[in-house]
N, C-alpha and C positions, 0 to 999 in steps of 0.2 A: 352592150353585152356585159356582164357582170362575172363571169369568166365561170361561175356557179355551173357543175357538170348535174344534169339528171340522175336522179337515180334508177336500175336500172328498170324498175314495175312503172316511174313513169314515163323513161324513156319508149319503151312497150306501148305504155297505152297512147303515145303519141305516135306510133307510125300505127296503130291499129285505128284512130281515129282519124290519120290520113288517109286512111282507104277508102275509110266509110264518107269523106267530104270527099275523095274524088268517082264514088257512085252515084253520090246525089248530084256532082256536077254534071255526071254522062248519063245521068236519067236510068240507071244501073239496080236493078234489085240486088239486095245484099243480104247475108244472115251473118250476124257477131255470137261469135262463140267467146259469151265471158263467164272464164270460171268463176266459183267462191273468191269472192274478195276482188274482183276483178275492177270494179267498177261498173256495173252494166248497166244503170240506172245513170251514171253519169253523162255515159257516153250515150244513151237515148236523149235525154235534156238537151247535151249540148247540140246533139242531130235539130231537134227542136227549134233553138234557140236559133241556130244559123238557118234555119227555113224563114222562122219569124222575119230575121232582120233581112232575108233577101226576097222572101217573096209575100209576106206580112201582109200588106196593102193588098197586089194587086188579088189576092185571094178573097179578100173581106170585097173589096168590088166588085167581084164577079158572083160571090154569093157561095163562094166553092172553101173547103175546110181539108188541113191534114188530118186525117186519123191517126189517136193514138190509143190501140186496143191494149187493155190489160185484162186481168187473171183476178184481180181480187177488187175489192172497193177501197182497199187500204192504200194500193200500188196507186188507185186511179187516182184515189186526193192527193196524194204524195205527187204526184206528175204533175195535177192539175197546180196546183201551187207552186212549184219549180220554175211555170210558165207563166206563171200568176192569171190565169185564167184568160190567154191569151183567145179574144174572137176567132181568131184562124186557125185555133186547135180546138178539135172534140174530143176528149181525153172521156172512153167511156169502158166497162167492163163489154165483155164480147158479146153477153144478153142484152143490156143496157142500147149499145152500137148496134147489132143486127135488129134488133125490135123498130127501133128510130128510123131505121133502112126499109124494113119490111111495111110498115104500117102506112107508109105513104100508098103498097098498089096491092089496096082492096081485093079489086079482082083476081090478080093473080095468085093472093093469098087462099081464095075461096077457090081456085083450082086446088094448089095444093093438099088443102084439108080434103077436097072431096076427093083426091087420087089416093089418098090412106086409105089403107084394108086395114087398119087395125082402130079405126075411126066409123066403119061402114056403119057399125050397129046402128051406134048411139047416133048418129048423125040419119039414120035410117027413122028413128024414132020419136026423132024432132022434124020429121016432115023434111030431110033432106038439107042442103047447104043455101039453096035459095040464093037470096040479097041480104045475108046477114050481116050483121059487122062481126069483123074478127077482131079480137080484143087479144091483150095479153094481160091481166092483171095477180089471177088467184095462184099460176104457178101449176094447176092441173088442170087438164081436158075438161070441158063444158060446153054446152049448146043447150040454146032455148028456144023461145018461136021469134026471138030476136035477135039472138047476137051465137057468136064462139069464141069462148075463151081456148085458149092455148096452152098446153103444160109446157114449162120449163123448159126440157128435152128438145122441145120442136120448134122451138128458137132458132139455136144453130145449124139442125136440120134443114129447115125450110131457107134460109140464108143460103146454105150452100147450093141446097136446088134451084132457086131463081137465079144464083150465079153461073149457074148450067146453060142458061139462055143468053144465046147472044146481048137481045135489045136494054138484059139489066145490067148485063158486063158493061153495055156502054155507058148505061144510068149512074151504074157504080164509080165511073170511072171519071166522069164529067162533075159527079159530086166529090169525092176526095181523090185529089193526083195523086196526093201521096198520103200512103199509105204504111205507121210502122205498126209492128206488134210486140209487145212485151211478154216476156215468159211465152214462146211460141211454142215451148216443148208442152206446156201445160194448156196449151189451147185447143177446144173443140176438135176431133179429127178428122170432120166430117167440114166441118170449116178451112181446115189449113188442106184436105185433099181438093176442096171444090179452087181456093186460092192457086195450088200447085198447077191443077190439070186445064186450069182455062186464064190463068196468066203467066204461071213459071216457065211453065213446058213451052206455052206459043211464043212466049217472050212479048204481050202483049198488054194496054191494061197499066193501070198505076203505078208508080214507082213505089217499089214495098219493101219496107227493111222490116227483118225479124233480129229479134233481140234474144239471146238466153241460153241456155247452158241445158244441154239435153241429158246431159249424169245429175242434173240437179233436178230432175222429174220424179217427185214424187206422188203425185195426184191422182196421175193417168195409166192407163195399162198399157199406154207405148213408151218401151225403153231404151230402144235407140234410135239415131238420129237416122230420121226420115232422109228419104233422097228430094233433094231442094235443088234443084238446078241452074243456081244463082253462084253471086261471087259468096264465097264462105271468106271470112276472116276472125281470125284467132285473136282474142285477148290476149297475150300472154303475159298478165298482171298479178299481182298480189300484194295490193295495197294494205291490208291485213294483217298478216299472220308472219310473226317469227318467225329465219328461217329454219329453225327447228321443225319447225311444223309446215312447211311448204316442199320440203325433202320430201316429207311422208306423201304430200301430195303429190309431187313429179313422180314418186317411184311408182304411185299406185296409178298415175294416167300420165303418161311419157308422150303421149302423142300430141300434149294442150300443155308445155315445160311453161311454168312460171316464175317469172323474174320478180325480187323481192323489193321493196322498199328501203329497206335498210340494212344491207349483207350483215352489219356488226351486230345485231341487234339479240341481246340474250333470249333466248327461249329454252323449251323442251317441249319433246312430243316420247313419253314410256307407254307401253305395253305391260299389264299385269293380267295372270293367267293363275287359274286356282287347281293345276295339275296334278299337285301332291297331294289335294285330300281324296282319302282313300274310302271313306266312308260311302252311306247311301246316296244315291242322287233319285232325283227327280228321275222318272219314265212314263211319261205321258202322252199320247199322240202329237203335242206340238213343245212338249216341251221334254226332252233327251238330256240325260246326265247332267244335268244343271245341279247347282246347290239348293236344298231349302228354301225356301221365303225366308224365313229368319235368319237362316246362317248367313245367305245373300247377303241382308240388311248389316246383319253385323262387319262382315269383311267388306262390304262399302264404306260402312261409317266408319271402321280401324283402317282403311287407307285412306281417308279423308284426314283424319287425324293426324296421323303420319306426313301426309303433303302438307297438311297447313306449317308443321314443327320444320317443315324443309323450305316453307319460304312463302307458300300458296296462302294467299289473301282468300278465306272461305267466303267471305264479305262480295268478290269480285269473282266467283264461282258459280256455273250452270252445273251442275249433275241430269244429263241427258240419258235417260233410262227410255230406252226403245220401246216402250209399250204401254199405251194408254191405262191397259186393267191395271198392270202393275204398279204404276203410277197413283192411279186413281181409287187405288183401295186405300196404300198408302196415306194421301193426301186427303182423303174423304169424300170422294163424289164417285163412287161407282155407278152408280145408276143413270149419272149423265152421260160418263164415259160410253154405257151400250146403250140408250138413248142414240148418241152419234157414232155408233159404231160403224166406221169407213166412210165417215164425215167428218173426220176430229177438226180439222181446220176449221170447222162451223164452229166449236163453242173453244178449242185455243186460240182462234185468232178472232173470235168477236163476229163473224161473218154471219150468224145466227140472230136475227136482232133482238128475241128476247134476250138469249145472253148479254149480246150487247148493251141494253138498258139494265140489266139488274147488276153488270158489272160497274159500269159509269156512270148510273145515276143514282139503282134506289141503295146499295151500298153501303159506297159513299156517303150518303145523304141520312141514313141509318147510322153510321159512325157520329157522323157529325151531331145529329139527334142522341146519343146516347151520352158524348160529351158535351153537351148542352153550347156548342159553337151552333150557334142559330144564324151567324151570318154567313157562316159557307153552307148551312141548312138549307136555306133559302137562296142562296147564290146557283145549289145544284137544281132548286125547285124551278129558277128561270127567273122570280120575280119574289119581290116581297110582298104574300096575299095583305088583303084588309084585314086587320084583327082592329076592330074599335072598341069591340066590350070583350070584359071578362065570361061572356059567353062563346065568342068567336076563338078566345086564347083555350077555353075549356073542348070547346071542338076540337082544334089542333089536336089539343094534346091528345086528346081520346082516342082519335084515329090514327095517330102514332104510334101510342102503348099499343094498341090492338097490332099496327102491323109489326113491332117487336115483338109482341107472342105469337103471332103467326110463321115470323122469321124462325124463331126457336121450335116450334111446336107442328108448325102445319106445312102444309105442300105447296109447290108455288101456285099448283089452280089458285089452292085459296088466297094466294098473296095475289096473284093476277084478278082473282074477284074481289077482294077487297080495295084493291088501285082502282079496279072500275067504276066502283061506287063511289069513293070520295075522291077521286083525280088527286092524292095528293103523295105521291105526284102521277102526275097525268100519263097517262101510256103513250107510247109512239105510235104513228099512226101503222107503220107495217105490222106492230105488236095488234094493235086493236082488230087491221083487219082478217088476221088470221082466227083471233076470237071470234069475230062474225062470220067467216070462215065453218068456223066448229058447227055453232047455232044455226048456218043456214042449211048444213047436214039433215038436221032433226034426229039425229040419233039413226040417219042411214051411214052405211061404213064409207069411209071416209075411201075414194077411187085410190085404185094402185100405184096411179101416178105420179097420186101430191105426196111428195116422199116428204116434203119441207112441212106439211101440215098432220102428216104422221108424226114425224119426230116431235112436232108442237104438242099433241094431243097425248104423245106419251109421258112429254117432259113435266106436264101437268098433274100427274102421279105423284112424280120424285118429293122428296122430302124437302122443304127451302135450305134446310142447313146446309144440304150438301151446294146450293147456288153459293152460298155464303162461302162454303172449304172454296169451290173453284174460284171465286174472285179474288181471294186471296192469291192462289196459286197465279192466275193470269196476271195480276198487276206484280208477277216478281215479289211478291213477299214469300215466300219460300225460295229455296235452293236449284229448286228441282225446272224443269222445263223436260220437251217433246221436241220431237224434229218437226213436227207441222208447227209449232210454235214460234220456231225459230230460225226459222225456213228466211233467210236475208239478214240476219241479227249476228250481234258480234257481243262475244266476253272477252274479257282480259283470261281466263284460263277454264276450261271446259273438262270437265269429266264424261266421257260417253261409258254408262254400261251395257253391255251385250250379251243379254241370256236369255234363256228359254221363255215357253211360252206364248210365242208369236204361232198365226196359224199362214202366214206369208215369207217371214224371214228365217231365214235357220243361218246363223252364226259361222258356226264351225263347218258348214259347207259352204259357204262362201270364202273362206281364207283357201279352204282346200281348192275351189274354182277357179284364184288367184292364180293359185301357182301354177295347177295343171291343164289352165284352158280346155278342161275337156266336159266342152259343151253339148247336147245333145238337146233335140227336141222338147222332150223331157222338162229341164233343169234351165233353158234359158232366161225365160222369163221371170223366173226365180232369182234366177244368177244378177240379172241386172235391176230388178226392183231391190234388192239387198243391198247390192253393192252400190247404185246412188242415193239409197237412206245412209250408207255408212261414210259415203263422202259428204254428205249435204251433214253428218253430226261433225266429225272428226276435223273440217273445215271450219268452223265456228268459233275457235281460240284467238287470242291477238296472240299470246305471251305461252302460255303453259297448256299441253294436251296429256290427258292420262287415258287410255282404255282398259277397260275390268271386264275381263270376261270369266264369267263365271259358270260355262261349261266344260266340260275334258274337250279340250283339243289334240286332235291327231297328230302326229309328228309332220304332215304332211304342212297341217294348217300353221301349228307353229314356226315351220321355213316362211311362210309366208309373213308372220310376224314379225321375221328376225328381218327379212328381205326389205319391209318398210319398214322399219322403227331404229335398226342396228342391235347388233349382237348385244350388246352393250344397256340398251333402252328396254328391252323383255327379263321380266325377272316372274318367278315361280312365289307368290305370296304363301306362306306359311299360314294353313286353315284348321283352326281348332276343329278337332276330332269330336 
């Protein structure tokens, strides 16, 4: 013993992780509610780790694997690496997992498609379901006089309906005992109802921990926490965030209190509100008494100003502006921004894999190419090609210069048809087959259901410069960031702004719902998509939180201000006229 007393966020997360090893010792399904900052990633790893080293072996003997479902492909390698690629863990995304699951029973799959009424047609018109194989590859609905491909959507669907049946509950069950899931509040509904009602409820079935924070669901249209009828246990951690800024949090969700890290630790969490200008405001269906675009712009950047001369490292600063357009005009990529309109996650977080290759590789590798570092040119290329003649070096370059005038000049079709021709560099293979995707169309409209090859076909329009503005913005070379971007991520000091514009969030009725809980049919849904966008922003700071709202707030909304931040932390910004 070294006489060293815990602090108290990790005293916290040690009796929250003693609960969760004595579920897995009673064979006990369990859900961890870990706020922002909490750790929840940790405390999944360590669930991991302690299965590896107890039941490691006899798992890999028998042939049988833990599940560990996640949410994105970023969460999955992040896990998978944690475990260093542990044989006894299948650490896969929820499609990835269910597909893996389903594809072993044919047959029952080829029930499935053929009990869809919204499949009869088309499956009517390929001569019926037959002995086809069922495929998952393109992402939307297909049938030929040989196979069915699958869209996207009928993934998780069909996963939950074979769980419906007894003989695959047991198949399910014999193949992974245990069972965790990551970000459950963000998981399939139709997945976590068929989990609930034929293992939670009977109490029967895998041992299954859910992992994740249900006010931290932005994704999905369910915003509170489902009824799980399991052991719940509370993170009450915040490894994180000054307690300046974990106040704001306890005040604002009292029922998940978070203990800090470091009680002595300097911070701030203010409130600024633009009350006193009297002038015109915005009136627009989604956007009410807001300031100007410009005026906006300017009283952000004079209270940035302002906090840097009071201590705020601009350098160690996120500016979280709640809304993709507005963001995205700003920063230059409007067209990609509606392109993903109510898919931002797809091209802020890379999950889109054209984005993802033009941000980390052709770039990149376009920088490097323009500052003539031909060794990290060809480091991003994968390989250094054969250049033996001055014919081969006059190639290169040719096909270079060409895609820097395209970069400047032309749309990414044409960047994505010029890659195709000379491979240099070479497209990914998901990038290519969406391309033969397009072409094997023929110029028929693309089915309603490939929404991933729509957005392909449209992004194909956009102008390359604006790929260029977003890459910049996703690798943090600007200031600025999004709450899907940031969604698990930490600064040292955060600015969130809150103003008009949104056709989902409305600001100023959400402080007013704060205070008055007066929920109605109506306004709920509302109420709780706002309110866990405005925790998943304002939870983001280690050190320093500012909020700028730049609509009239009601005296109503203002108590609600002064109620989390302190009398003291809310100040009235002086707005040129």
């Amino acid at each position: 013993m070294n006489g060293v007393q815990d602090s108290p966020a990790l005293a916290a997360a040690k009796r929250a992780q003693a609960k969760i090893e004595t579920c897995l010792d009673e064979g006990c399904s369990f859900r961890l509610e870990a706020g922002a900052g909490a750790g929840k990633t940790y405390s999944l790893v360590a669930a991991l780790k302690r299965m590896i080293a107890e039941r490691g072996t006899e798992l890999m003997q028998s042939g049988r694997k833990i599940a560990c479902i996640t949410y994105t492909e970023v969460a999955r390698e992040e896990i998978a690496r944690e475990v260093e690629g542990h044989p006894a863990i299948l650490v896969e995304t929820i499609h990835a997992f269910s597909w893996a699951f389903l594809r072993q029973y044919q047959k029952a799959l080829r029930e499935l498609v053929s009990a869809s009424e919204s499949r009869r047609g088309k499956l009517e018109e390929a001569g019926g379901v037959g002995s086809k194989l069922v495929e998952y590859e393109l992402g939307f609905f297909g049938v030929d006089d040989k196979r069915i491909t699958l869209a996207h959507d009928d993934i998780p669907l069909y996963m939950s309906q074979l769980l419906a049946k007894p003989k695959f509950q047991l198949l399910f069950q014999q193949q992974f005992p245990i069972v965790f899931i990551d970000e459950y509040q963000d998981t399939d509904r139709d997945f976590m109802m068929a989990i609930t009602d034929y293992f939670f409820t009977p109490k029967e079935g895998p041992l299954i921990g859910l992992f994740g924070d249900h006010w931290q669901t932005i994704y999905n249209s369910e915003y509170e926490l489902a009824a799980y009828p399991i052991e719940a246990i509370d993170k009450g951690s915040n490894f994180r965030s000054a307690p300046a800024i974990v106040d704001v949090l306890n005040r604002l969700r009292p029922e998940l209190t978070q203990a800090v890290a470091d009680p002595e630790a300097a911070g701030e969490a203010r409130f600024f509100h633009t009350n006193l200008f009297t002038g015109a405001r915005t009136n627009t269906p989604h956007s009410k008494a807001d300031l100007f675009p410009e005026l906006a712009r300017t009283v952000r950047e004079s209270l940035m100003q302002r906090l840097q001369g009071e201590g705020w490292d601009l350098g160690k600063t996120k500016v979280l502006m709640l809304t993709h357009n507005t963001l995205a005009a700003e920063q230059g990529y409007p067209s990609i921004a509606k392109v993903f309109s109510g898919r931002n996650d797809a091209f802020a977080r890379k999950e889109d894999p054209s984005i993802k290759f033009f941000a980390e590789t052709l770039e990149p590798m376009a920088e490097a190419y323009q500052a003539s570092n031909y060794g990290e040119l060809f480091r991003l290329y994968g390989a250094r090609p054969a250049i033996n003649t001055q014919a081969d070096k006059q190639s290169w370059r040719d096909d270079m210069d060409a895609l820097m005038t395209l970069r400047n000049e032309g749309t990414i079709g044409e960047v994505l048809d010029h890659l195709q021709a000379t491979k240099r560099p070479a497209l990914p293979d998901r990038v290519l087959r969406r391309e033969q995707e397009l072409r094997q169309l023929n110029g028929e409209p693309i089915p309603a259901d490939a929404t991933g090859l729509q957005r392909h076909r449209s992004l194909r329009d956009v102008a390359y410069s604006e790929m260029t503005a977003l890459a910049r913005f996703i690798d943090k070379q600007t200031p600025f960031a999004t709450q899907h971007s940031v969604k698990g991520a930490e600064f040292e000091n955060v600015l969130v702004v809150l103003g008009g514009g949104w056709n989902h969030y409305n600001w100023p009725k959400l402080l007013e719902l704060v205070e008055t809980k007066a929920l109605t049919t109506a306004n709920t849904k509302g109420f709780y998509r706002a309110r866990n966008l405005f925790y998943v922003s304002i939870s983001r700071p280690m050190k320093r939180l500012a909020v700028l709202a730049t609509q009239t707030l009601s005296a109503t909304a203002l108590t609600t201000a002064t109620q989390l931040f302190g009398e003291a932390n809310v100040e009235a910004l002086a707005v040129p006229e």
